[in-house]
C-alpha positions, 0 to 999 in steps of 0.5 A: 540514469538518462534524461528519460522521459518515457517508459519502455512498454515493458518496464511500464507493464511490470509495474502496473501488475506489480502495483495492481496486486498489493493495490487490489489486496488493500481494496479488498481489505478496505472494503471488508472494513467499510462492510464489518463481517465479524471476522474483521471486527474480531480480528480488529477488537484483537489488535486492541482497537474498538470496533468504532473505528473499523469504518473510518480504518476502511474509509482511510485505506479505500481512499488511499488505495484509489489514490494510488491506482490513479496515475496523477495521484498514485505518489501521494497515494503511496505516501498515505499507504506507507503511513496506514502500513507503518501503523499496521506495523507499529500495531503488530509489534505492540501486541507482539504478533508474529513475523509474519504478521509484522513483515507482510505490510512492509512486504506490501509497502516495498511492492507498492513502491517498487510498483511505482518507481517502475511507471513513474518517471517522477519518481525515478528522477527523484530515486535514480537507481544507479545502472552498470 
């Protein structure tokens, strides 16, 4: 890759919508934490943790989540993503859950950073994809 310090308006676009959908799914999912309707707190009791913990959950993925659709924190934000769905993979193969259940947050994990590789130069000068 080229000593490229802007992004084409495209490539840049590609990534905001492809960063803006898993970013908007675990704003959601972090406010449905913060709010406890019974279903996430069943749901959470489920996967073998108490309900005590539901709001700090929450509190952990909304401020990672800002974190990451903020452009001068968004490398830090995805770091703290991909830990928060490390756990949420660890948690789905403890309790044996399904592959769907297990692969979404690593489907979310590789969009978030694919998202991110594509608006940010700081980040494709650490991970240069090799062009042909």
């Amino acid at each position: 890759m080229t000593n490229q310090t802007t992004i084409s308006r495209g490539r840049l676009w590609a990534g905001r919508i492809i960063s803006g959908l898993p970013g908007l799914f675990l704003l959601v999912d972090g406010g449905m934490k913060l709010v406890k309707p019974p279903l996430v707190v069943e749901a959470t009791v489920q996967l073998g943790y108490p309900e005590s913990v539901i709001v700090g959950l929450g509190i952990v993925l909304t401020v990672s989540t800002l974190l990451y659709l903020i452009p001068r924190t968004s490398i830090l934000g995805a770091i703290l993503l991909t830990g928060y769905l490390g756990g949420a993979v660890a948690t789905n193969v403890r309790v044996s859950a399904n592959w769907f259940n297990i692969l979404f947050p690593v489907v979310l994990g590789a969009l978030l950073w694919g998202g991110l590789w594509l608006r940010e130069v700081r980040l494709q000068a650490l991970i240069p994809l090799k062009e042909e």
